[in-house]
N, C-alpha and C positions, 0 to 999 in steps of 0.2 A: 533766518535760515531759508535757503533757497531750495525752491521745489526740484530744479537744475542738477542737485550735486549727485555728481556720479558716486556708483555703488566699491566700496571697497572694501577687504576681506577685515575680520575682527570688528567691525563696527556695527553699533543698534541704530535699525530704521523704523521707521516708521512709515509704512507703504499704503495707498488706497487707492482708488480710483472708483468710478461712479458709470455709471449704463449711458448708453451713448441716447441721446435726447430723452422722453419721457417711459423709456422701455426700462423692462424689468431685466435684473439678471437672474433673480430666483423665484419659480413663480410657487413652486411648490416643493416639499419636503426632501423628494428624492434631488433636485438639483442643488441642495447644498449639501447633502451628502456625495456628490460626484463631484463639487467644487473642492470640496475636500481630498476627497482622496485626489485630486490633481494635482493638491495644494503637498502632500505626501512624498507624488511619486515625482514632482518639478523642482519643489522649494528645500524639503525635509534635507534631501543629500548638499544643496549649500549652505545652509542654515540653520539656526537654533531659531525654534518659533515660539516664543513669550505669550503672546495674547492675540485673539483675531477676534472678530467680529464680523459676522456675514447680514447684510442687509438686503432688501428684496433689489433695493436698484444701487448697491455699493459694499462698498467691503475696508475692514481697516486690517492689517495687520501689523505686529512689532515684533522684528526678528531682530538677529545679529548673524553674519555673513559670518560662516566657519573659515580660518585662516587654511589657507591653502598652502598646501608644499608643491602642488604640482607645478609643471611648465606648462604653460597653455600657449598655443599660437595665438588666441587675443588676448586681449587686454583684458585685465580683471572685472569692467567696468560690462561691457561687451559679452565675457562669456555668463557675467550674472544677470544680466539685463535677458542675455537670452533664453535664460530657465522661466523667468515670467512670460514672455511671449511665449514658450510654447504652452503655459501655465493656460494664459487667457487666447489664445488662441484656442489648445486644444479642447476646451472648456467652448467657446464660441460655438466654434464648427459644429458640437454632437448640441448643442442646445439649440444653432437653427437645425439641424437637419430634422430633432423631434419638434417643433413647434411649426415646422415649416414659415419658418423665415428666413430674411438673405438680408445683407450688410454686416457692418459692424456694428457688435454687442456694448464695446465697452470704448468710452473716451481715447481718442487717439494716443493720450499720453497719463502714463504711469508716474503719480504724485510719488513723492519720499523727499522725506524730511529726515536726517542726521540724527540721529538725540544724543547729545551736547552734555546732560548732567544729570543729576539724581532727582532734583525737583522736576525739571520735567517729563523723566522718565515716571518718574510715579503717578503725576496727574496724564498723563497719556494714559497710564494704563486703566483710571479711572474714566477716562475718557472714551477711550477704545469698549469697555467692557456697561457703561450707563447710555451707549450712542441709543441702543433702542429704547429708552425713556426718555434720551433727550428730545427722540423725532418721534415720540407719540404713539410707539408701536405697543407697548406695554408702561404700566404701570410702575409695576414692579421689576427691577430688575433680575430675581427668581423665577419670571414669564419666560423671559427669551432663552431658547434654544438653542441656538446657531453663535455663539461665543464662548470664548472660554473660561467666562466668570465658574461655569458647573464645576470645572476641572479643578480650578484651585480649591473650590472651598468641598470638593471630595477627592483632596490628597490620597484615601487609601486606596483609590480608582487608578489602575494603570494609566498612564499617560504618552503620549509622544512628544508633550510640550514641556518646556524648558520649566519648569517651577519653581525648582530653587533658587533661582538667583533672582525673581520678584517674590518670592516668601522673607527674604531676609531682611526685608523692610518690614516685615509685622510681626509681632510676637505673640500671633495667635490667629488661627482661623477667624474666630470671631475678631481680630481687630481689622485685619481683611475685609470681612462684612461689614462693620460700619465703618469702616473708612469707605467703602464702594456705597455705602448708601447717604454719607454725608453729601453737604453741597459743597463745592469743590471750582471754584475762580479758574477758569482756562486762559487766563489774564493773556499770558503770552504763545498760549497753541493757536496761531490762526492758522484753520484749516477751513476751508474751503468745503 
């Protein structure tokens, strides 16, 4: 699967990208709540969002691009690329102008990956949701804050995120739980 493939409507991505050299993109609590609500008011109206995951120096998320009836004067590829730029730019901008830094925040170029089938949509999303035990930031995957494991396994919590359609792989909260706490072979996710 190529990091290359352009974005198009009804299909599951897999999206991330990483801080541009050893800089962080979230240093503290309130900035991924702002990365969020950008994530809201850029991503929400193209897309169904499944799972995300915010890291201090990267972020994963798994959407699927809402089909479009409009006419767009671009291309589909084009006008959905450009909700993420304003996404991570405007995210950029108000995070130098409080830290009083200049350049660019985040790698020139925005990783996605396709998802292809049900295996690996499932281990993505084990993936996407244990990243902060795999890098060491917590123990437990109950530690981390800033993903959407909370949301799922507190279904009676209103939510913005797509649920039902990764709940219908499990037939149970709890089997959601240990399935996200088993070990889990990322055989064929190379990610980067």
């Amino acid at each position: 699967m190529s990091n290359t493939e352009d974005f198009e409507y009804g299909y599951l991505y897999h999206i991330y990208t990483h801080a541009n050299g050893k800089d962080l993109i979230f240093r503290e609590d309130e900035n991924y709540k702002y990365f969020l609500s950008k994530i809201l008011k850029y991503i929400l109206p193209i897309a169904e969002i499944y799972a995300y995951c915010l890291m201090p120096n990267h972020f994963h998320l798994l959407i699927r691009f809402k089909d479009s009836n409009q006419i767009l004067n671009e291309d589909e590829h084009k006008y959905l690329m450009k909700q993420f730029s304003n996404l991570l730019n405007g995210y950029a901008k108000a995070y130098n102008k409080k830290y009083n830094r200049k350049g660019s925040l985040f790698l020139d170029f925005l990783k996605r990956k396709k998802v292809g089938d049900e295996k690996y949509l499932i281990k993505l999303l084990h993936y996407i949701h244990n990243n902060p035990v795999n890098h060491r930031f917590v123990e437990d995957i109950n530690d981390w804050k800033y993903s959407s494991y909370h949301s799922y396994i507190n279904l009676a919590k209103e939510s913005k995120l797509e649920r039902k359609e990764m709940m219908q792989y499990f037939d149970t909260i709890k089997d959601f739980v240990e399935y996200h706490k088993s070990n889990v072979e990322y055989d064929f996710l190379t990610i980067e």
